[in-house]
N, C-alpha and C positions, 0 to 999 in steps of 0.2 A: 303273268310273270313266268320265268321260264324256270325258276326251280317249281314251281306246281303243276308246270307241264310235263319236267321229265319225275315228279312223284309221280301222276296218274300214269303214264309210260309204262312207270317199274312194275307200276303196282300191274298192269293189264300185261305185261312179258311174261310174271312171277306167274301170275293164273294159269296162264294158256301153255305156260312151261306144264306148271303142276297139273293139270289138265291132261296134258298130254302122257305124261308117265303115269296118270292114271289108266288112261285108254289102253297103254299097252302098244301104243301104236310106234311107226319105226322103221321097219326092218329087219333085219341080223344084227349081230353084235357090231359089227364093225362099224354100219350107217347110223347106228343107236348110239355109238359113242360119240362117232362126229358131230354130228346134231346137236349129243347135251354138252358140246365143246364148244360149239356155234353159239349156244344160248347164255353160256355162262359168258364169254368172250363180250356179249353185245349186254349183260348184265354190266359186265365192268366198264365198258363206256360208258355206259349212263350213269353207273354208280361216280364215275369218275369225274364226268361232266358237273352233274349237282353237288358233287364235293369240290366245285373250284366257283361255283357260284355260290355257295355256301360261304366258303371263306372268302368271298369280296365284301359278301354282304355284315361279315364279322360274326357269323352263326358258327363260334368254333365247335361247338362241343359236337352237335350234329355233322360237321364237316370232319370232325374226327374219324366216329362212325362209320359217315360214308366212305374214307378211304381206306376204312380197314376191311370195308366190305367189297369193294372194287379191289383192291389187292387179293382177298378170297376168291373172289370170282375168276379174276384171270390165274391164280394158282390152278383153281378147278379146270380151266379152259384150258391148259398145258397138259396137265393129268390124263384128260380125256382124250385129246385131239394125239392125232399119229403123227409118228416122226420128230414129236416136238422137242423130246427130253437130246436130242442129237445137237441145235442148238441150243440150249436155250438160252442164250442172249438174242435171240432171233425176234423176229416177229412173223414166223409164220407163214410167209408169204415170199412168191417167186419174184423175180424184176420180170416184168412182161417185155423186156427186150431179149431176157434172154440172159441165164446165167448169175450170181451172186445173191444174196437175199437182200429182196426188197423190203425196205422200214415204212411202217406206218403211223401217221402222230397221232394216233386213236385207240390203237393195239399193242398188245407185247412188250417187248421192252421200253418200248418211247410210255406207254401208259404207266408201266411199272413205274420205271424213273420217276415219273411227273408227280406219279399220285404219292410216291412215298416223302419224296419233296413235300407236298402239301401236307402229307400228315406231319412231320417235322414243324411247318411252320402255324399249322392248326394248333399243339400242343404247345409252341413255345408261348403262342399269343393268347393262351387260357393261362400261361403263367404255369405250366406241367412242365418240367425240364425234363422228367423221366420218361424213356425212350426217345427224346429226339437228337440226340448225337445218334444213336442207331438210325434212326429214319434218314437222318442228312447223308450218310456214311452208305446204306442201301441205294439211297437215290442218284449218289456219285457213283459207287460201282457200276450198277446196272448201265447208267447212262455208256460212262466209259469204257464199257466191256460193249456194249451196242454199238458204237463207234467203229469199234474196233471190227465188227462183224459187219460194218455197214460197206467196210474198204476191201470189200472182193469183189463190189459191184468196178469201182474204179478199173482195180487191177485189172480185170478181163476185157477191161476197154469199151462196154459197153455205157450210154449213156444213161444216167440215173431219171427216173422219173421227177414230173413235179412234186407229187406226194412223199417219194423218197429225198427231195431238197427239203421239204416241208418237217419231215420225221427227223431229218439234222440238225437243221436250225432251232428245232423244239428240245435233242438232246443237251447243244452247247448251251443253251440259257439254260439249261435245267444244273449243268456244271458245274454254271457260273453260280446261281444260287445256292446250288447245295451248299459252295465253298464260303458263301457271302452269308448263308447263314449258320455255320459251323462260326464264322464269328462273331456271330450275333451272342449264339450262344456262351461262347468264353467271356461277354460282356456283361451279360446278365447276370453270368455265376457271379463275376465281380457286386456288380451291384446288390445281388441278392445279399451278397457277404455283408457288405459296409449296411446295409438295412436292414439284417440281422442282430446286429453284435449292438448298432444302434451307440456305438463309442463315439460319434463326431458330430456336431452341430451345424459346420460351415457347407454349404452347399447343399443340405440335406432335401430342403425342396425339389432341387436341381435334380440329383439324385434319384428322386424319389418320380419326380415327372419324365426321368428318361425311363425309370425301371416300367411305367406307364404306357410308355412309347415303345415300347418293344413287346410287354403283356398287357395292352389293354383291358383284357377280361378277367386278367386277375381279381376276385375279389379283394384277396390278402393286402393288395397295393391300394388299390381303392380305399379301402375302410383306415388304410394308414393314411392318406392325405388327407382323407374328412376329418381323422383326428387330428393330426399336426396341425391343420386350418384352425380347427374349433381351438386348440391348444395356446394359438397365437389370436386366436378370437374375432380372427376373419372371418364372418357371418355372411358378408357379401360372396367373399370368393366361395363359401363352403356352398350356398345356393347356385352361384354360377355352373360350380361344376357339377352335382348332381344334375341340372339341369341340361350340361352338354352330356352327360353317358345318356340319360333318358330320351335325347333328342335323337342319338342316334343308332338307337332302337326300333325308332319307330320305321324302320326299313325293314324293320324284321316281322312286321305287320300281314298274317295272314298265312306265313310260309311252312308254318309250323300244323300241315295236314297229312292224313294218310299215316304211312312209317315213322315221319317226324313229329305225329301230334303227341308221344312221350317224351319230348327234349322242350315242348313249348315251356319257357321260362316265365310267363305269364298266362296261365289257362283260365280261360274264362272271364279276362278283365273287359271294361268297356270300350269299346269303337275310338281310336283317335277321332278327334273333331277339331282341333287349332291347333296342335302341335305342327311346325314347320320341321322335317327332320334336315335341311336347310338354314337353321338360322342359326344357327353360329359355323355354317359356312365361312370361308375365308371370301369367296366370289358371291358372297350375299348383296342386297341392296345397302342394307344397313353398313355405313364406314366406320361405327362405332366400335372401338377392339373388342374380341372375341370376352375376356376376360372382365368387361365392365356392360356386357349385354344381358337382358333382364326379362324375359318370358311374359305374358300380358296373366290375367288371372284366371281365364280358360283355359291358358295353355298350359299354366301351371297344373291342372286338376290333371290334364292327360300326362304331364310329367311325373305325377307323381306315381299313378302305377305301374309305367314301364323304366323304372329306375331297383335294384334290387332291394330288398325287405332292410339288409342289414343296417344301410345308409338313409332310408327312408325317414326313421324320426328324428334325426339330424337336421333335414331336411324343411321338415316343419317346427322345429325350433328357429333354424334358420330365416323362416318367411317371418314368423313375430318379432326375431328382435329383429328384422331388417326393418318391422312395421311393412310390411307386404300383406295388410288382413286381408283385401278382398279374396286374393288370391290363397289365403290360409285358408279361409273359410269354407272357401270352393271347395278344395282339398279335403279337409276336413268333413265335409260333410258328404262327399260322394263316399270317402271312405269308409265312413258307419253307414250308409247305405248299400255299400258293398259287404260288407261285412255282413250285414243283416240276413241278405238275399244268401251269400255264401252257408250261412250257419244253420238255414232253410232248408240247404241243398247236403245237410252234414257236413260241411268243409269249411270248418273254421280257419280262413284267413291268415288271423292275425293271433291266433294260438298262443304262438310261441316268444311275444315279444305285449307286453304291457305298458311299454312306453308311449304309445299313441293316444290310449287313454290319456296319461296325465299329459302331455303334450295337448293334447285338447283341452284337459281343464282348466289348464295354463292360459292357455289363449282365450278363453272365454273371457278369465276373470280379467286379465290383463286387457280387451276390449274394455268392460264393461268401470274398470278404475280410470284407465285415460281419460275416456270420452267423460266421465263425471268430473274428473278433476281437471278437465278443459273448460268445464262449464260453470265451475268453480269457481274457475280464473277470470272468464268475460264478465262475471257477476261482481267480480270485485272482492271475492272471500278469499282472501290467497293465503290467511292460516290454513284454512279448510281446503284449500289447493296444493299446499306443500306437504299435507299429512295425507291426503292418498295419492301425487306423486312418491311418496316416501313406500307408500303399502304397496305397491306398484313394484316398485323397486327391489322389493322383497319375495314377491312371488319366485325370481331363479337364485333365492337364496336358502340355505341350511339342507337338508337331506333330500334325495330323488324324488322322495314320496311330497315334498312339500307344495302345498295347495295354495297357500296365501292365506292362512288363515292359522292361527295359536290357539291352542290349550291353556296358555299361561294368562294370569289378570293382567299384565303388562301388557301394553301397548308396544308393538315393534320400535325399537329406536328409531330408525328412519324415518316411523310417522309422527316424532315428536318437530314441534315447530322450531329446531337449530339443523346446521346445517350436517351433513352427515362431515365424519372423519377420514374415508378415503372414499375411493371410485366403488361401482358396483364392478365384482369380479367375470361378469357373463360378459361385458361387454356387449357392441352390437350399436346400431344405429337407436332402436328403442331404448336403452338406458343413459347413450347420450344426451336424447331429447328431455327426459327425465333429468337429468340434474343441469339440463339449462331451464329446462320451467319451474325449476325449483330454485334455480337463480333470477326468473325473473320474478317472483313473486316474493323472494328478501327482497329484491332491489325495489319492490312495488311499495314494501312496510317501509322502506330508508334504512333497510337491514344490510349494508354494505360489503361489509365485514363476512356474514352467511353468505353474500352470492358469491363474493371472489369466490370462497370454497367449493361451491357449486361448480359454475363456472371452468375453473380450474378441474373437478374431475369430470368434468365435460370433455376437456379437453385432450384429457387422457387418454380418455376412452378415442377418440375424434381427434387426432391433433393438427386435421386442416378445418375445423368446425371454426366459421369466421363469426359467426354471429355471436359464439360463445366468448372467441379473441376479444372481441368489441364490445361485448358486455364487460366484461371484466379492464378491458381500461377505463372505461366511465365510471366503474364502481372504483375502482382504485384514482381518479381523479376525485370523485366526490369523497374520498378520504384524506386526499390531498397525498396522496404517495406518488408524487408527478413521475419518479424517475420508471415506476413498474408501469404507470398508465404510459407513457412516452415508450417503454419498450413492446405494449401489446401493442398502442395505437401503429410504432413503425411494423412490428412484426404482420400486420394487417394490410399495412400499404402490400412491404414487399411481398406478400405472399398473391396479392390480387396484382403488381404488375409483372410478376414470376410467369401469374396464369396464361398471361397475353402470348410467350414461345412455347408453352409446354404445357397442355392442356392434358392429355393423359399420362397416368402413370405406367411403369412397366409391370409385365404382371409378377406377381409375389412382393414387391416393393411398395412403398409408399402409406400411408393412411389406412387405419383396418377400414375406414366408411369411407365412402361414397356419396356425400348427402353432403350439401349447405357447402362449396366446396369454394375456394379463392374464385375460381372460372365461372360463377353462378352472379358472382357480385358486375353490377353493370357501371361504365365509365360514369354513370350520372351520382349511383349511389359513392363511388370512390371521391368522386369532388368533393361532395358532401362531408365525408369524414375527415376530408384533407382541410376543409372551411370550418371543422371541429375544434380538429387539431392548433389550429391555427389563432382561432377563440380563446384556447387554453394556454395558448405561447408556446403550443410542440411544434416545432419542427419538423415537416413530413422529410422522413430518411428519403434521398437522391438514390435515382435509379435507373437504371441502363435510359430511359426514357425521359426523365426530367433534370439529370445529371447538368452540374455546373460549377462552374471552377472550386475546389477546394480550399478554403484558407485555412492556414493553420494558426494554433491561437495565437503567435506572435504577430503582431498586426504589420500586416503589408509583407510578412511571409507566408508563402502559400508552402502546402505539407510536401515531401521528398515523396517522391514515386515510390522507395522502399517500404517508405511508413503504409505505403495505402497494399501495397500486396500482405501486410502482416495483418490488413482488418478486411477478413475476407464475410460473408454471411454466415449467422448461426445456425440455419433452417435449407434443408432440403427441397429447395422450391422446386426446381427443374424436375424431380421424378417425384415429385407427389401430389401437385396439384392436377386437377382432373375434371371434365365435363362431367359433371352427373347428371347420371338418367332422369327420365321427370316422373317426381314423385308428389304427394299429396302432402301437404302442411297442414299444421293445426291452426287453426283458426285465429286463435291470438299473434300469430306468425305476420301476419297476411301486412300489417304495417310496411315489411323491407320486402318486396315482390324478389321473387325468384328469378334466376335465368341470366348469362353472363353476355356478354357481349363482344360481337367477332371485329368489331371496329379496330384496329389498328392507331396506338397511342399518333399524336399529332407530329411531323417531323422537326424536329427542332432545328432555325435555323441556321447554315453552317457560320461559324467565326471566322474572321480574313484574319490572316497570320505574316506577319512581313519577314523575310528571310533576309535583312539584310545587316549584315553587321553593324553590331552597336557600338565597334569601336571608330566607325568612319564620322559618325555625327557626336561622339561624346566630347565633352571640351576636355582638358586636361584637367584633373583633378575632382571630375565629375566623379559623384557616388555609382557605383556600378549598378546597371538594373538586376532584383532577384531573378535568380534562375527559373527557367519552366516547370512548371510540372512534372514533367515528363521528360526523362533525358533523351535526346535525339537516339532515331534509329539507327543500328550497325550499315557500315557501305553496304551491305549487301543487298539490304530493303531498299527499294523507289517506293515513296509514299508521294501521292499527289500531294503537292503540297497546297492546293485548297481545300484540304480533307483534314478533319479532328478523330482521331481516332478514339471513340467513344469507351470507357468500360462497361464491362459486363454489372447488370446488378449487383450479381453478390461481391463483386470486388473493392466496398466499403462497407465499414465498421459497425456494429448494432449494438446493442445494449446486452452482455451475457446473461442475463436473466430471461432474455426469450427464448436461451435454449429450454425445448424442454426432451426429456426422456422417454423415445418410444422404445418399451420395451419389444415391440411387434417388429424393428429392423437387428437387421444385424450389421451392428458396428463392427464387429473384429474380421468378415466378411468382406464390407467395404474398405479396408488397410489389408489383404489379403492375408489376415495375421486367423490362429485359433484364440480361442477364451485362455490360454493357459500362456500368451504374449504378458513379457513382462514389460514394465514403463517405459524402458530404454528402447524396447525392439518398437513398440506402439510411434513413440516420437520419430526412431529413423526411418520407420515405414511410410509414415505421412509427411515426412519431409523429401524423401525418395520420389513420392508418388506424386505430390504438389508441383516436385518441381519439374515432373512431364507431361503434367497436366494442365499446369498454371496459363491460362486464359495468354498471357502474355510471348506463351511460347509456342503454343495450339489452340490454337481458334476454330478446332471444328466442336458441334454441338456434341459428340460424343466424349471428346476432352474435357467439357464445361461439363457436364454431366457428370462424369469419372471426379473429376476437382470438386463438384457441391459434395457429392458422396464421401469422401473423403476428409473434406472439412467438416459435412456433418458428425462424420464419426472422433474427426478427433477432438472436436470441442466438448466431446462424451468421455472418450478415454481419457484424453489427457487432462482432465479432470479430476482430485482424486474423489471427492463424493460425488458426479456426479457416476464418475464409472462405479462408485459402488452401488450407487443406485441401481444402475441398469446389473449391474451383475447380480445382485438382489433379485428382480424382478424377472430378470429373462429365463425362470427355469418355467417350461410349459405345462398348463395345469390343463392334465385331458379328462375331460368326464368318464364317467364308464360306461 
């Protein structure tokens, strides 16, 4: 690698410098000075060189360093060398044609320029703002005042070298950057502001991923998105992304020798073995988005030492409730192996942070309750399977320190045989699964009533979780509540034939999990529910795909085209259904197989439509036929007219009881409105926005998209409990 070639370099120049001023050796003063001018000079190249490989490879702090050490070095190179201080915007050097000074891109001012540029942009990306308006502001003088010194080769009319084109074209990008990142800088101040003061909700992800995008290496930001994640109880995203800083790290593997081995940010950890610093590449193999990719459980163990300390036990709470053991375990157990070896060696690790422990004991016991109370459940004991999913459930509840285990003669409530009263507040894929095997096992007693509950904070936590949707309409069927079993069973359809155009979600939006997802359910299991439905006298809701003329309840009048834009879908299908990664199921699962299917619904075939006036064949006095559907297109449209212009899914009606309340979006977001929009401004915003979005006027995928968005949100606001609801629920609870 070539930063470890010019460390050994420096380090063998630096000797035989020192070396040399030992000896005494030289000459006169005059050839003694040139010389340590020579050396210092070929000091700041290399210094200069490894401080811009440095900063490709994202090693700012060290790249700092290096350019404050190459800036020393060519100061001392001016100092010594003769004649220098007459230019100095110079570099040193004659034009071998003859006349003006010749620029070198290696030397002098072109190196000064470059490298203070670089420390500029080294410090902005550790997230330092302090000195880099100086450093951009250095780097444009120098450059600009070299320019200007470089135009008396012109003037005297001689021609310029290639080295002297080379040392120009290195000045003007260096210009252009300084000035590109002087406003880099003014952005960031902005941003730093609005993340400081921490007054506004709308965009704050946004905000927070661009502040990211400009300091990646800021810890400060970092440790702000693990909490805002964990906050809104994204467990998936908060795993993904400590999983992208550590991946790309692993570049930084090895570099950290010689002068650099006091900057190593990991000393002494163990040898990558699977980490890809590659996979979440955008030019990867994998087509799966960045944002919903998932590390194997080897690769997780190298993940988790080259990610920093702060975000680390996060990180492993994140693997348990995603239920990612194998890969917890890895982790986990290299960890206290490392530790061990560390504490052997007097260098305690993990000193200073005691969360890893209980983070482990956590995970153990939570292992060791599922897998019994899964065994519980094949056994057929599902009181005794709902009482340690319930003890289960309780392990990420009450105080930091808590183990899963009470001091008090009471039994936890949860491990009593009714159903709990809300959701677990940790969220996560693991306590979804939990209050659905805690629904399956009332539904197993004929305890109805207990799994809806279940069920239902299943879905809270999960609210594209289909198997929990489905459970909970047959429990509400064997209640005889047809109208809520009719609104899960449609909300189940539309959500798995949603999946068929929009399989992933966008990142920050949609469902906190990724598990059991519309796009997992396959066309055979969908018939199936539809032959359910149909058993029971529901009605599967009509959808982009099995769509067919509408009547309305006056018999032999079909519905006004108006009425059908007023009953648009309750549910965000288009940005929250999603391919999930393949994960391991519990046993009792294994009934409805996993995995969705890319088949393509059947084409339905076209209806012949006759254009021809009904008054040339009506008799007189004939009753008039009812009107279309659909009022004919404006002149301006040519529609073939052997073509039916199909609607989108969600542009018919559902039952209002499917809406449910995620409090993980942001409704006042998607109406471009704040939390502090009052009822009047919510309604004209979503009738503003529907009606440039409305399928019927924009038909591209990003309009349908923009229009479910919007419908989602306002079937929330313009609600008045259910906006209380969510305004209730949406204030973020960050651990500490």
């Amino acid at each position: 690698m070539a930063i470890i070639l010019f460390t050994q370099t420096l380090q063998e120049l630096r000797s035989r410098n020192q070396s040399k001023d030992q000896g005494g050796g030289g000459g006169g003063g005059g050839g003694k000075k040139d010389k340590h001018a020579q050396q210092h000079a070929a000091l700041a190249t290399l210094y200069g060189y490894r401080c811009e490989a440095l900063y490709e490879l994202g090693a700012y702090d060290a790249s700092v360093r290096d350019a404050r050490d190459a800036l020393e070095c060519e100061r001392s190179s001016r100092s010594d060398g003769s004649g220098a201080s007459d230019r100095p915007y110079s570099s040193s050097g004659r034009n071998p044609s003859g006349g003006g000074t010749s620029l070198h891109p290696e030397r002098g001012a072109v190196l000064r320029a470059k490298v203070s540029y670089l420390l500029g942009l080294s410090l902005l990306r550790g997230g330092n703002v302090k000195g880099v308006e100086d450093a951009f502001e250095a780097s444009y003088d120098v450059a600009e005042k070299a320019l200007e010194d470089a135009s008396d080769i012109r003037e005297s009319g001689n021609k310029p070298s290639i080295t002297h084109k080379r040392a120009v074209d290195v000045l003007k990008d260096t210009i252009q950057g300084a000035t590109e990142g002087k406003s880099t800088l003014q952005e960031y101040d902005v941003l730093k502001t609005k993340l400081d003061t921490g007054s506004f909700k709308k965009d704050f992800i946004d905000v927070l991923d661009r502040a990211l995008e400009i300091a990646p290496a800021s810890m400060e930001w970092q440790i702000a998105k693990v909490r805002h994640l964990i906050g809104r109880r994204r467990w998936f995203v908060v795993a993904n992304h400590c999983e992208q800083v550590a991946a790309k790290r692993v570049q930084l593997e090895g570099i950290f020798t010689g002068d650099l081995a006091d900057l190593d940010p990991f000393p002494g950890i163990p040898p990558v073995k699977e980490l890809d610093p590659d996979f979440f590449a955008e030019n990867s193999k994998d087509d799966t988005p960045l944002h919903l990719r998932m590390l194997s459980p080897k690769a997780t163990r190298d993940a988790a030492f080259r990610m920093p300390k702060e975000i680390m036990p996060y990180y492993l709470r994140a693997l348990r409730l995603e239920e990612r053991y194998s890969g917890a375990v890895l982790v986990g157990t290299a960890l206290v192996e490392f530790d061990t070896m560390a504490k052997a060696a007097g260098n305690d690790y993990f000193a200073e942070n005691e969360r890893y422990t209980r983070e482990w004991e956590r995970l153990d016991n939570t292992i060791k309750m599922k897998e019994e109370g899964d065994l519980l459940f094949r056994d057929a004991y599902y009181d005794r399977a709902v009482a340690l999913y319930g003890e289960c459930l309780d392990i990420d509840k009450g105080s930091a320190d808590f183990d899963g285990s009470s001091n008090s003669i009471l039994r936890q409530s949860s491990s009593w045989p009714v159903a709990r009263s809300h959701a677990n507040d940790a969220g996560g894929k693991l306590h979804a699964v939990l209050h659905s095997n805690r629904a399956a096992c009332f539904a197993s007693m004929g305890r109805y009533e207990d799994a809806v509950k279940e069920s239902s904070h299943a879905i809270e936590i999960h609210s594209m979780y289909t198997k929990a949707i489905l459970r909970r309409a047959r429990c509400h069927a064997k209640l005889g509540q047809d109208e809520k079993a009719k609104a899960d069973f449609n909300r189940y359809v539309m959500l798995v034939e949603g999946a068929r155009d929009h399989p992933y979600p966008p990142p920050n939006q949609g469902s906190a999990c990724y598990f059991d997802m519309p796009s997992n359910v396959s066309e055979e299991q969908l018939d199936k529910v539809k032959s359910e439905m149909n058993e029971l006298g529901i009605k599967p809701i009509e959808t982009r795909n099995n769509r067919s003329t509408m009547r309305s309840p006056i018999a032999g009048q079909p519905k006004k085209s108006w009425l059908n834009k007023l009953w648009c879908c309750k549910n965000n299908a288009a940005s929250q259904v999603v391919t999930s990664p393949s994960y391991r199921r519990p046993e009792y699962d294994r009934a409805m197989p996993e995995g969705g299917s890319d088949q393509q619904p059947p084409v339905q075939p076209k209806r012949k439509v006759s254009f021809k006036s009904s008054r040339q064949a009506r008799p007189p006095g004939a009753i008039p036929p009812p009107q279309s559907v659909s009022p004919p297109d404006p002149p301006s449209k040519k529609v073939a007219p052997t073509i039916i212009k199909s609607r989108p899914a969600f542009d018919h009606p559902i039952d209002a009881s499917s809406v449910v309340v995620d409090p993980t979006m942001d409704y006042y977001a998607a109406l471009g409105l704040t939390s502090s929009a009052s009822d009047s401004e919510i309604k004209q915003a979503y009738h503003k926005g529907a009606k440039e979005n409305h399928p019927d006027r924009n038909n591209t995928k990003e309009a349908q998209a923009r229009f479910l968005e919007m419908k989602l949100a306002y079937n929330v606001l313009g609600d008045t409990e259910k906006k209380r609801e969510y305004d209730k629920a949406n204030t973020p609870k960050i651990d500490p």
